[in-house]
ROLO-157105 format. One record per residue: residue in three letters; residue number from 1; x, y, z of N, C-alpha, C in turn. Coordinates in steps of 0.1 Angstrom, whole numbers, always signed. Example, Ala and Ser with C-alpha at 12.3 -4.5 7.8 and 13.67 -1.06 7.14 Angstrom:
<sites>
 residuo num  n.xx  n.yy  n.zz ca.xx ca.yy ca.zz  c.xx  c.yy  c.zz
     Ala   1  +132   -57   +78  +123   -45   +78  +132   -33   +78
     Ser   2  +128   -22   +71  +137   -11   +71  +129    +0   +79
</sites>
This chain:
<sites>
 residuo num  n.xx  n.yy  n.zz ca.xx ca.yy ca.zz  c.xx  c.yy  c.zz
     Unk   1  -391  -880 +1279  -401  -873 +1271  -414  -873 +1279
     Unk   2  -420  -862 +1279  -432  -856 +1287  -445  -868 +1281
     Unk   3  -454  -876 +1289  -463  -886 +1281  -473  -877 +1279
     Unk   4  -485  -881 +1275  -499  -874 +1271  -502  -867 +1291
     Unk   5  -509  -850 +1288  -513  -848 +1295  -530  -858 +1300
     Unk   6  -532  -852 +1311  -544  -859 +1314  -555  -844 +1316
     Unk   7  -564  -844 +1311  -578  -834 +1313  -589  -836 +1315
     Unk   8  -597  -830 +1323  -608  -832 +1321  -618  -822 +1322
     Unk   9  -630  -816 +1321  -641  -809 +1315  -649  -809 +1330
     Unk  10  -650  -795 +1335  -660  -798 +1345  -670  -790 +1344
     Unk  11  -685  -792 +1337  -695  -789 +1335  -695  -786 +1323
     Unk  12  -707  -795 +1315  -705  -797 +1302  -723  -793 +1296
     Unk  13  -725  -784 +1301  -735  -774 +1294  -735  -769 +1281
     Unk  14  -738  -763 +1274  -740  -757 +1261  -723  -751 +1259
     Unk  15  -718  -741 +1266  -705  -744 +1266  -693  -750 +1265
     Unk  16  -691  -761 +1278  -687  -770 +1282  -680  -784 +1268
     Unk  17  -701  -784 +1265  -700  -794 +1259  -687  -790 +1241
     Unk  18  -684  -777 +1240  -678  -775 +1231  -663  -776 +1238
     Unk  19  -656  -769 +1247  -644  -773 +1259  -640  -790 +1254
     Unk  20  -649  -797 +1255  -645  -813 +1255  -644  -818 +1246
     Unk  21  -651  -812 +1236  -648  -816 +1221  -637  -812 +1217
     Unk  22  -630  -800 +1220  -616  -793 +1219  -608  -802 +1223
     Unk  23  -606  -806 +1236  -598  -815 +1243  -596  -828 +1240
     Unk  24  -609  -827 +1232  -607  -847 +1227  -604  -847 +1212
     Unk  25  -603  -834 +1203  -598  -835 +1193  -578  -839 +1196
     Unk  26  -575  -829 +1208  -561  -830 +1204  -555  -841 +1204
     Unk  27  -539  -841 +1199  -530  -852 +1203  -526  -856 +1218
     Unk  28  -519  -845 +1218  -511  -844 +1232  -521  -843 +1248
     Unk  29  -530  -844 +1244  -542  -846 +1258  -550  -859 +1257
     Unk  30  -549  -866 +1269  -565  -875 +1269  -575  -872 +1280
     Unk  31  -584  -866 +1271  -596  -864 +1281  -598  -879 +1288
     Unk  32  -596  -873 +1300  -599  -887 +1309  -616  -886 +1311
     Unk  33  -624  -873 +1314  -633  -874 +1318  -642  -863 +1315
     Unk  34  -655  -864 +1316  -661  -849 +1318  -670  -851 +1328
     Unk  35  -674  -840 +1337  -681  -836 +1346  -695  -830 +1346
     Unk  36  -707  -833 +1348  -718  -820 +1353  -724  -831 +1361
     Unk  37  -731  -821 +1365  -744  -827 +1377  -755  -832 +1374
     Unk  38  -758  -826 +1362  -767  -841 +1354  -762  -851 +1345
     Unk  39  -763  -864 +1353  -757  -873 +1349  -758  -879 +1334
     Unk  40  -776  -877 +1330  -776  -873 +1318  -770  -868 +1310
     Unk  41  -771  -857 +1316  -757  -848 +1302  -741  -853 +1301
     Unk  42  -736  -856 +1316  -727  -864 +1315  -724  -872 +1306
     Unk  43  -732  -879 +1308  -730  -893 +1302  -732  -892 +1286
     Unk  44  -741  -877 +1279  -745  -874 +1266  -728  -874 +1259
     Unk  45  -726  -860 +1266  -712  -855 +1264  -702  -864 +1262
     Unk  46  -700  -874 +1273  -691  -887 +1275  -689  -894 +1261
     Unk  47  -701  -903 +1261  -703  -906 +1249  -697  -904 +1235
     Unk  48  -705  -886 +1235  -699  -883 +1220  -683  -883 +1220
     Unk  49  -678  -875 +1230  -667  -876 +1226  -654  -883 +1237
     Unk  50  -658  -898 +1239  -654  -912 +1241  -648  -912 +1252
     Unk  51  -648  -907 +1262  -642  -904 +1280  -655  -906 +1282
     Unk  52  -653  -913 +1299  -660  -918 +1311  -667  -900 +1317
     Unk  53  -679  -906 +1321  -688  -892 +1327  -687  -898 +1345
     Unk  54  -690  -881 +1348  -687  -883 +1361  -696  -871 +1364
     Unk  55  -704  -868 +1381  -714  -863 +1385  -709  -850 +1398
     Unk  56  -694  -857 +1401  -690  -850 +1410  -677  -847 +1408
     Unk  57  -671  -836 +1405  -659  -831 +1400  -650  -831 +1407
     Unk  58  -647  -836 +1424  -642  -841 +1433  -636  -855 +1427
     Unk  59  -642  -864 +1421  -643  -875 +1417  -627  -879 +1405
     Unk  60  -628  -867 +1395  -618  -866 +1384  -605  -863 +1389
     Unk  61  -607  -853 +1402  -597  -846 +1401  -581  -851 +1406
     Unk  62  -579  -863 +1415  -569  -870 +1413  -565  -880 +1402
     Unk  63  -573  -877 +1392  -572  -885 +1378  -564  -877 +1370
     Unk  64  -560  -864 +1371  -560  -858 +1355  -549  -846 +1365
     Unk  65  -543  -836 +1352  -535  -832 +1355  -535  -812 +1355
     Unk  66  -554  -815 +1346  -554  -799 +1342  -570  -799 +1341
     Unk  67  -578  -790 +1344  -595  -788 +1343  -595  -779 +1339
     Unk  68  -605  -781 +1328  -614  -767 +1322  -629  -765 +1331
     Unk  69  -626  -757 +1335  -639  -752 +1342  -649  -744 +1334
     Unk  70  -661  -749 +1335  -672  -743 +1326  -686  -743 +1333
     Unk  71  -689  -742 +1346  -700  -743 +1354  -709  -731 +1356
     Unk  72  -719  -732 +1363  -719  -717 +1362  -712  -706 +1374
     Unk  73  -711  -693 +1369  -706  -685 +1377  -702  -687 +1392
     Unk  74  -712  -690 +1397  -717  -690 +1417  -708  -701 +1416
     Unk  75  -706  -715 +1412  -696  -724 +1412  -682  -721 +1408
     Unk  76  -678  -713 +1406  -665  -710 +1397  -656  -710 +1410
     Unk  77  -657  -703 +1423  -648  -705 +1430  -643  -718 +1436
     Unk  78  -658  -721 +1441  -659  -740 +1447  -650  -745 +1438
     Unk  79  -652  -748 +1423  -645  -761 +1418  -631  -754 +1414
     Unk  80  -625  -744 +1409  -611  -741 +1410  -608  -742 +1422
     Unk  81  -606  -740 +1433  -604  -740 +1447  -599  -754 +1447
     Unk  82  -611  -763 +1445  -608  -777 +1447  -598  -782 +1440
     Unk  83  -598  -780 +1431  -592  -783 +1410  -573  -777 +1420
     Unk  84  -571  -767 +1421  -555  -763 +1426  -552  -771 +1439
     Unk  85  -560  -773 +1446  -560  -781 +1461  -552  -796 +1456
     Unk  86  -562  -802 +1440  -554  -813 +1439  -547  -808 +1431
     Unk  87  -537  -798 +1430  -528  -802 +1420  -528  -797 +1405
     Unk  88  -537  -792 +1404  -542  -794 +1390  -543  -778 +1383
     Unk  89  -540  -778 +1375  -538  -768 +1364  -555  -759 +1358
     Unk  90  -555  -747 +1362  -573  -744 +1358  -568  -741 +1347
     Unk  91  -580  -737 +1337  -586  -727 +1327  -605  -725 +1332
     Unk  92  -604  -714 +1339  -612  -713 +1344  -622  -702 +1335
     Unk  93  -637  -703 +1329  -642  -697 +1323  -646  -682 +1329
     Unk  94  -650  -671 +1322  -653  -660 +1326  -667  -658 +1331
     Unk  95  -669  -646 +1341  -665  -639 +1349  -655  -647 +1352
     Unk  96  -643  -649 +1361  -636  -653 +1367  -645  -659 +1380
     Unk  97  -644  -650 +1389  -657  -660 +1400  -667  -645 +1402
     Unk  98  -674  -650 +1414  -689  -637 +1417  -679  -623 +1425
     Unk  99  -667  -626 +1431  -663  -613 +1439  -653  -611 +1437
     Unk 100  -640  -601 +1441  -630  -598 +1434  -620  -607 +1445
     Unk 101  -629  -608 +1463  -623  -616 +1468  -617  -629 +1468
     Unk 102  -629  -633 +1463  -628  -649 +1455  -617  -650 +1445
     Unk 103  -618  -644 +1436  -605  -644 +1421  -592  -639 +1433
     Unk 104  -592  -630 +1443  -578  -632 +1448  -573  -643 +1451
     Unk 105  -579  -651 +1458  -583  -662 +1469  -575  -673 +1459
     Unk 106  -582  -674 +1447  -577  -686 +1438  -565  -679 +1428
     Unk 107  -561  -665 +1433  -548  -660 +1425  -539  -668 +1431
     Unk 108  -538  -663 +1442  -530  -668 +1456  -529  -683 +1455
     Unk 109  -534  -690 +1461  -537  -705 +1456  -529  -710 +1445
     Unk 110  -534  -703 +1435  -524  -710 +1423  -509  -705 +1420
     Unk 111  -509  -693 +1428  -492  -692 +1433  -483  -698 +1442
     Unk 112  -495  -703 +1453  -487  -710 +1464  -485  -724 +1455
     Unk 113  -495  -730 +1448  -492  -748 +1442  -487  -748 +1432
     Unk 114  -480  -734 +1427  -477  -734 +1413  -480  -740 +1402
     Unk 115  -491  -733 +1400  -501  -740 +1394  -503  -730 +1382
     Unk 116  -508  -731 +1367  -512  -722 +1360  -524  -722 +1360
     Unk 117  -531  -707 +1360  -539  -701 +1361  -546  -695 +1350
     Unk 118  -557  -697 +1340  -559  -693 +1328  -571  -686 +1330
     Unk 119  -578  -677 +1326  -592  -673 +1323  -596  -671 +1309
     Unk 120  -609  -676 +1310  -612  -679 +1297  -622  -667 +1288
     Unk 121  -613  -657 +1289  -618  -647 +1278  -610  -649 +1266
     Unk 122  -621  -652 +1258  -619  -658 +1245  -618  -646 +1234
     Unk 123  -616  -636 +1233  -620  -628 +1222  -602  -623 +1222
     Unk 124  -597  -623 +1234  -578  -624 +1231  -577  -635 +1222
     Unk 125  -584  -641 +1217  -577  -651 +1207  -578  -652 +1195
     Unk 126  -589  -641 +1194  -594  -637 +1182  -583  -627 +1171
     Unk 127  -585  -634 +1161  -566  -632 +1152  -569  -614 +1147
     Unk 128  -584  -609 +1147  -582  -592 +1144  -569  -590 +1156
     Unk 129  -575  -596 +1173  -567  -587 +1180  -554  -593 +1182
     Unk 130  -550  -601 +1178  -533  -613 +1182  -525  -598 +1170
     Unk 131  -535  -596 +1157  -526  -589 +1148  -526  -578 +1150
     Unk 132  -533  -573 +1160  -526  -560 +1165  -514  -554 +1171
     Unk 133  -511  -565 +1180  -493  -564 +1185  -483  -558 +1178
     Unk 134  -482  -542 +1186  -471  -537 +1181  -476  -523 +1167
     Unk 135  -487  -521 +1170  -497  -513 +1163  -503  -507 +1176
     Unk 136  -507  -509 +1183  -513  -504 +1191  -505  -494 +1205
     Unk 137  -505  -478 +1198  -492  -470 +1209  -501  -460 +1214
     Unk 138  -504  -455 +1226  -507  -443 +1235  -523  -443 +1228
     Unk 139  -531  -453 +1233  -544  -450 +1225  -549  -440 +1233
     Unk 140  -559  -428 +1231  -565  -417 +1234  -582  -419 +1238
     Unk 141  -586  -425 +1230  -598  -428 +1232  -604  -440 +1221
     Unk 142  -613  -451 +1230  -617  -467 +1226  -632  -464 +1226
     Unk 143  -638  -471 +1214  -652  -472 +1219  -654  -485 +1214
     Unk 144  -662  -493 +1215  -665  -507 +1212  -680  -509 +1220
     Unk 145  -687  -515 +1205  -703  -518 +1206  -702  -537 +1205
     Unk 146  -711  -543 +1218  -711  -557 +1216  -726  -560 +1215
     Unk 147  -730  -564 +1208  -746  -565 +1207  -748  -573 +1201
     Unk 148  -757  -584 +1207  -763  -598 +1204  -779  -597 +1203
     Unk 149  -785  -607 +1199  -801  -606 +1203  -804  -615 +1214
     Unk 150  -814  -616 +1218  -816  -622 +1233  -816  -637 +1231
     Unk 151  -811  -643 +1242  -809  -659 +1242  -811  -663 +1262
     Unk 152  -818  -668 +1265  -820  -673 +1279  -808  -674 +1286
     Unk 153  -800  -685 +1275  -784  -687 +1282  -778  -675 +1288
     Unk 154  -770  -677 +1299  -762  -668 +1306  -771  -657 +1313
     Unk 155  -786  -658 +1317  -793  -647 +1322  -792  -649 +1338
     Unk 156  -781  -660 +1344  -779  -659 +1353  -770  -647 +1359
     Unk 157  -765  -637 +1351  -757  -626 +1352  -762  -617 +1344
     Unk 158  -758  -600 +1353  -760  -593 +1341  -752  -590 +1327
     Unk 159  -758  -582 +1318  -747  -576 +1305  -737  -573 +1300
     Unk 160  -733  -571 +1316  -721  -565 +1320  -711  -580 +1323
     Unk 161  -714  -584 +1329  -709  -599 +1332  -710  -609 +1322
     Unk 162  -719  -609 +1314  -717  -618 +1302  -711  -620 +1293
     Unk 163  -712  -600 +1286  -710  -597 +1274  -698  -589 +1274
     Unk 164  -699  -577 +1283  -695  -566 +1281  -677  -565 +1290
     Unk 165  -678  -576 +1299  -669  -583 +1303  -657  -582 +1290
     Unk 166  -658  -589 +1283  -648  -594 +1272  -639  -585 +1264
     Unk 167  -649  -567 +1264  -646  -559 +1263  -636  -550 +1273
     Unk 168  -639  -553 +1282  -634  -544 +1295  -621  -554 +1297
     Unk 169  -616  -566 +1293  -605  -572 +1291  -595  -569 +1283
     Unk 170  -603  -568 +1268  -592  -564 +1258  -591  -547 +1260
     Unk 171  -596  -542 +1264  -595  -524 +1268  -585  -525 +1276
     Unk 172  -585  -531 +1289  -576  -535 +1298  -564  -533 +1296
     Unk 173  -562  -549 +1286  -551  -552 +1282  -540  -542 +1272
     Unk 174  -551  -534 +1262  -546  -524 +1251  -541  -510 +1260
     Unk 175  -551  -505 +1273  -545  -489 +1272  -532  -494 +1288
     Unk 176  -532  -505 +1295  -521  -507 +1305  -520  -496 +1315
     Unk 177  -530  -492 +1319  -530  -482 +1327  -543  -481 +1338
     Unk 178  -542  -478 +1350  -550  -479 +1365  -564  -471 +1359
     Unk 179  -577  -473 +1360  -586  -463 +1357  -591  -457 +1368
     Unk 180  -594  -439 +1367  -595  -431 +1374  -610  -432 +1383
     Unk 181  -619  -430 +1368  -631  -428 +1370  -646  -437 +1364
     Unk 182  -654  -439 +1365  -663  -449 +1361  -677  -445 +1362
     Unk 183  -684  -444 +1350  -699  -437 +1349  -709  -448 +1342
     Unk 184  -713  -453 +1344  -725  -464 +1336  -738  -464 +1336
     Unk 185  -747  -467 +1331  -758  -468 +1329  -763  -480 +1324
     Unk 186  -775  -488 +1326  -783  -497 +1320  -794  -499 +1329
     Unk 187  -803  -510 +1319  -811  -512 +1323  -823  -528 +1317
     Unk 188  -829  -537 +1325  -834  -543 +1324  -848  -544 +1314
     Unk 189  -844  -556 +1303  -853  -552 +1293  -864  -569 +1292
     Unk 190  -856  -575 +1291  -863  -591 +1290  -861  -601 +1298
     Unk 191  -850  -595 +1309  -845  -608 +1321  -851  -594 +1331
     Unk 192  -846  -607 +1342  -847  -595 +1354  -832  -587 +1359
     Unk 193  -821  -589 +1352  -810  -582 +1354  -809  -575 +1342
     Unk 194  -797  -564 +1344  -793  -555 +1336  -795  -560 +1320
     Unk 195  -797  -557 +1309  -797  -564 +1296  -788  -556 +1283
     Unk 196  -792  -542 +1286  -783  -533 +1282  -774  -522 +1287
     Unk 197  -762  -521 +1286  -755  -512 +1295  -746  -503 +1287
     Unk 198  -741  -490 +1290  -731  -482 +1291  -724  -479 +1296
     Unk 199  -708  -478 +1294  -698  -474 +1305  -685  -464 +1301
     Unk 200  -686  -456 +1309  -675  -446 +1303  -663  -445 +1314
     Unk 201  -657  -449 +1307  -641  -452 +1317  -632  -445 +1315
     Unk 202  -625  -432 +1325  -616  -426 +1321  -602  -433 +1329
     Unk 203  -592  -433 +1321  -580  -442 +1327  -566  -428 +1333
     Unk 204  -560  -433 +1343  -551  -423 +1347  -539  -413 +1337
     Unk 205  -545  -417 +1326  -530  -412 +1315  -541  -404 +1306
     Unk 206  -553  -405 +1311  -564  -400 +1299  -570  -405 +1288
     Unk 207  -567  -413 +1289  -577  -420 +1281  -591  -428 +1285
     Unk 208  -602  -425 +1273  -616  -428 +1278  -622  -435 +1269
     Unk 209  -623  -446 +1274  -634  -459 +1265  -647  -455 +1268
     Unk 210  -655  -460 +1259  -671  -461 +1257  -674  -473 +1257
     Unk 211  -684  -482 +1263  -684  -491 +1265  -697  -494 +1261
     Unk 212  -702  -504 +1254  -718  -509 +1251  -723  -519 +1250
     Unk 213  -730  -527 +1256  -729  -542 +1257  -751  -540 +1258
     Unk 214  -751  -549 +1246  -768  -555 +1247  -768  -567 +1247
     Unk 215  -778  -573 +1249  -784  -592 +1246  -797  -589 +1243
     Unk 216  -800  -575 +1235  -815  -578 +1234  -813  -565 +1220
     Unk 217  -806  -570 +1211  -803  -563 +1201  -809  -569 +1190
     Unk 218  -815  -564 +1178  -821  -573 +1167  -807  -583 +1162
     Unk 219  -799  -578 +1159  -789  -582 +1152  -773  -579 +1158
     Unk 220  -766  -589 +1156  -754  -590 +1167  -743  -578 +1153
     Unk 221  -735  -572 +1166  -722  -566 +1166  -713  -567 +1175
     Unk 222  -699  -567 +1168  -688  -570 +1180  -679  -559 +1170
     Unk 223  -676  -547 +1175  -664  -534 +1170  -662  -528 +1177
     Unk 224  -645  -528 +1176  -640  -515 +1183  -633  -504 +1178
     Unk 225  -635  -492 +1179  -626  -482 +1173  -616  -479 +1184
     Unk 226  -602  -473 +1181  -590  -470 +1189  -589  -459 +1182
     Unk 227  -583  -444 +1189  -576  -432 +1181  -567  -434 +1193
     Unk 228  -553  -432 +1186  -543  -427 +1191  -539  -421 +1182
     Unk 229  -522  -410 +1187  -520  -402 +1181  -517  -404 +1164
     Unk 230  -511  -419 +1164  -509  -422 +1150  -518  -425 +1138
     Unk 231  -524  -429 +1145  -535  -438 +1141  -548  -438 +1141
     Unk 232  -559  -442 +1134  -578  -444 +1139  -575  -462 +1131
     Unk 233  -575  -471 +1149  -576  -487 +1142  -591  -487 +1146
     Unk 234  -599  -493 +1132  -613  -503 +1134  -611  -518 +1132
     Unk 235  -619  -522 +1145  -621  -540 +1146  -631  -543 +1146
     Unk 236  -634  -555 +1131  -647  -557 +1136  -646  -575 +1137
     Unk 237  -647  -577 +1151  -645  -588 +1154  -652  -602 +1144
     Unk 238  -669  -599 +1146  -672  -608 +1140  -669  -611 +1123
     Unk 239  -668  -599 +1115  -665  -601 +1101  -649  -604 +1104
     Unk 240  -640  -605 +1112  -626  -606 +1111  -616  -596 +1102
     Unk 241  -621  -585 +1102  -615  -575 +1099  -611  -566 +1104
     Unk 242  -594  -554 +1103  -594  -547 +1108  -593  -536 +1096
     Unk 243  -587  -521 +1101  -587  -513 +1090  -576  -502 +1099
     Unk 244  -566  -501 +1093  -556  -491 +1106  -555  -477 +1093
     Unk 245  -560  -469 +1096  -556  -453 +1091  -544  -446 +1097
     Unk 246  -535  -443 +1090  -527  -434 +1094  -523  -421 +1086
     Unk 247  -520  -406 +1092  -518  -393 +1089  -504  -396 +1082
     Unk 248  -500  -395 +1070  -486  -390 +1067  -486  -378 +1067
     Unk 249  -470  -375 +1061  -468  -358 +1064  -469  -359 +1046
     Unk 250  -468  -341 +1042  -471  -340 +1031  -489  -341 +1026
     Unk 251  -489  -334 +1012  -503  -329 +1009  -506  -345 +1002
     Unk 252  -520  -349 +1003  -529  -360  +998  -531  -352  +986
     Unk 253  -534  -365  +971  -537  -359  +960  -549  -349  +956
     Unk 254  -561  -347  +968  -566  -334  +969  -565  -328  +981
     Unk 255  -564  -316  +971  -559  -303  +978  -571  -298  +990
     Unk 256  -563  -300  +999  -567  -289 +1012  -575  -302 +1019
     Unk 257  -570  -314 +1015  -574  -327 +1026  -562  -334 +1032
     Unk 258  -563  -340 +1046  -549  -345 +1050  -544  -356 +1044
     Unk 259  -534  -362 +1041  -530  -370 +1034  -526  -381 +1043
     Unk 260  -538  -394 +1035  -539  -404 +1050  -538  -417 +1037
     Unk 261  -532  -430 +1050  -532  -442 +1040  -534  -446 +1047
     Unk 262  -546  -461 +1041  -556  -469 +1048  -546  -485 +1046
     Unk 263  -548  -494 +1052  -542  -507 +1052  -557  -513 +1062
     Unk 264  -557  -526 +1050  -569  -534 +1054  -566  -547 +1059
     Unk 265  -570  -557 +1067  -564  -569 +1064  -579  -576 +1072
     Unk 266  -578  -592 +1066  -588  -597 +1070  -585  -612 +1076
     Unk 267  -589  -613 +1078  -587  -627 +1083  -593  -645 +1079
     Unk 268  -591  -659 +1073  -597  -670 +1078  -605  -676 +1087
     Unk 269  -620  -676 +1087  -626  -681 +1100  -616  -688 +1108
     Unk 270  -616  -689 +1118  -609  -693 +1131  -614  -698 +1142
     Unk 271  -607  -709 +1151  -614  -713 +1160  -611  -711 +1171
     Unk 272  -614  -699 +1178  -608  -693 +1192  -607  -701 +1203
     Unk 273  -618  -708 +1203  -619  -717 +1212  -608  -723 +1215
     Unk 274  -604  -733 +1206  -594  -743 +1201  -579  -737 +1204
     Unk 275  -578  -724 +1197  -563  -720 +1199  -565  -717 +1218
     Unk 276  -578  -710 +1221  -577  -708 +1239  -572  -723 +1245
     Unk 277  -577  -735 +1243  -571  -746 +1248  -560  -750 +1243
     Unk 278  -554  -749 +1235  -540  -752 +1230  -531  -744 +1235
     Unk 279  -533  -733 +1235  -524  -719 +1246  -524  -723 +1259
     Unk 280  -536  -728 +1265  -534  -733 +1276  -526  -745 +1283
     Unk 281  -525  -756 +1273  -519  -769 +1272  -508  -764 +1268
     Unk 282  -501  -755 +1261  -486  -753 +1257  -481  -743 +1270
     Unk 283  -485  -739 +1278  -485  -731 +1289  -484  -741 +1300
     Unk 284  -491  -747 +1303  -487  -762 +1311  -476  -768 +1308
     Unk 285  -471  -772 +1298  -456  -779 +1293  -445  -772 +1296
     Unk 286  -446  -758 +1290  -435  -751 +1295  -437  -744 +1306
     Unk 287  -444  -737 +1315  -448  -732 +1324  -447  -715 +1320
     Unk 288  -452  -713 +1312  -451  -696 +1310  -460  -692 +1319
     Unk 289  -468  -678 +1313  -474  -671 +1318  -485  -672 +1306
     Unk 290  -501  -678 +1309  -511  -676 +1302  -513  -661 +1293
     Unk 291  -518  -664 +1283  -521  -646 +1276  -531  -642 +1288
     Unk 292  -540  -647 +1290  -555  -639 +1302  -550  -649 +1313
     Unk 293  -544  -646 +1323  -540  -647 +1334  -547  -647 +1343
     Unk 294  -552  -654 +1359  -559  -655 +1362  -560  -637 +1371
     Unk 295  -549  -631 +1374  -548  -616 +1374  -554  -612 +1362
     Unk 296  -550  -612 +1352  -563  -606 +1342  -575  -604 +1346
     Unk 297  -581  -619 +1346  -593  -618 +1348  -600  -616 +1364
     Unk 298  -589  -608 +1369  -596  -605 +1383  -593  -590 +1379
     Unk 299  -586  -580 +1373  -591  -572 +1365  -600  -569 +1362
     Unk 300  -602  -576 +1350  -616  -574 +1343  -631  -572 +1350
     Unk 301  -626  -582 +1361  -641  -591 +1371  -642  -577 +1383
     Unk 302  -630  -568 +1386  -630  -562 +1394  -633  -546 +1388
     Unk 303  -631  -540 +1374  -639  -532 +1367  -654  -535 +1365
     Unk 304  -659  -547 +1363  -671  -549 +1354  -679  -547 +1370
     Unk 305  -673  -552 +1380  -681  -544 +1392  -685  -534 +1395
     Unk 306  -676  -528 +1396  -675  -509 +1397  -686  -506 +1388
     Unk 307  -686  -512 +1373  -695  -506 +1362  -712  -510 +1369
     Unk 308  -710  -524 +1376  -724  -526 +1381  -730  -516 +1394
     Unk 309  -719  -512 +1402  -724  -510 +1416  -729  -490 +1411
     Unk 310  -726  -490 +1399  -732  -476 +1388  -745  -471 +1381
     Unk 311  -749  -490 +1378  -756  -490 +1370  -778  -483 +1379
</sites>
């Protein structure tokens, strides 16, 4: 019988510090440790939730068996790099790393040490989109608005890399097809990088997303609309609802309108977070393939570029 895995948390920032709380709720894990560079916070984090703090993530890594990485961006390759070197199993937070070279670099790596590879786009775990499986055929055209109001956190990247990211993953994931073409726009409003952006993506089968990503929006939105031929699906992430329309044949009870049936469904708050670590941990036991794959999210990391080098 397999004993308790071993984990530990490397950089325990505002983020982070939620990663370790995850890990130290479960059964089947003992957080051995958490990681950041201030030893302070280390040691805050430690504390609350009852593992040994550590300053140097070099330090854990022959201790444990799997790392959540949560640092920031410009570190993302350094400590996965190191993290598969020993052995160890990532779930590495999004962007994936700063270049598309980098995210190969640690594809590769975690193929050679057979290692699993997770990226931590969290909005695949969100139950609107899990309940889309198998509803979702030949979509035609996506638009999805993500809009937050301004917060300091994450101004180490642009819009596009923070926010708009998350989107350009589940797009990804939904139309399965190489994209042709790439048109964007934004512009700097309260940081010194991009704040708000636009992106229009046309995919090789024809299909074209709209893309909208702010952090300097009065009031937050997370929705996407899908038309394909069967269908008009709306998601709206944050209220956890979806709404799938479909054309029957035959006349609707007024005349000279198409005759359409609506199906609603909604969802239980949920804790994405939590099922993203548990998917990860049941993916280490058996060895599958992660839902966002560390190929996913070099994907994603390798559109959301294109969208920048536009902007």
């Amino acid at each position: 019988m397999m004993g308790k895995l071993r984990a530990a948390v490397i950089g325990v920032g505002y983020l982070g510090r939620f990663h370790a709380q995850k890990f130290a709720m479960l059964d089947d894990v003992e957080l051995v440790g958490v990681v950041d560079a201030s030893a302070e916070r280390a040691a805050e984090v430690a504390a609350e939730v009852g593992t040994r703090a550590f300053t140097d993530h070099r330090e854990v890594l022959p201790l444990v068996d799997m790392v959540s990485v949560v640092v920031p961006t410009q570190f993302h390759f350094e400590v996965a790099r190191d993290a598969f070197d020993a052995g160890c199993h990532v779930l590495l937070e999004k962007p994936v790393t700063r270049t598309v070279e980098e995210a190969d670099r640690l594809v590769t790596l975690a193929r050679e040490k057979n290692r699993i590879f997770q990226v931590g786009h969290l909005e695949r775990f969100n139950p609107a989109i899990l309940a889309l499986r198998g509803v979702i055929n030949n979509p035609r055209f996506i638009e999805s608005h993500r809009l937050a109001p301004f917060k300091p956190r994450g101004t180490d990247v642009n819009v596009v890399l923070d926010l708009m990211i998350h989107d350009i993953d589940i797009i990804l994931s939904i139309v399965g097809c190489p994209i042709k073409t790439v048109n964007s726009v934004g512009v700097p409003v309260l940081s010194s990088e991009v704040d708000i952006a636009n992106a229009r993506l046309q995919f090789e089968n024809g299909c074209v997303a709209n893309v909208t990503a702010s952090r300097v929006s009065r009031e937050a939105m997370r929705k996407v609309r899908i038309f394909q031929p069967d269908a008009y699906i709306s998601i709206d992430y944050q209220e956890r609802k979806i709404a799938i329309y479909r054309k029957l044949e035959g006349e609707s009870m007024i005349p000279g309108l198409p005759n359409i049936t609506m199906e609603q469904k909604s969802f239980e708050q949920s804790d994405a977070l939590l099922e993203e670590v548990r998917s990860f941990i049941e993916v280490v036991k058996t060895g599958g393939r992660p839902l966002v794959s560390g190929e996913d999210g070099r994907r994603a990391l390798e559109v959301a570029l294109q969208i920048n080098t536009r902007l």
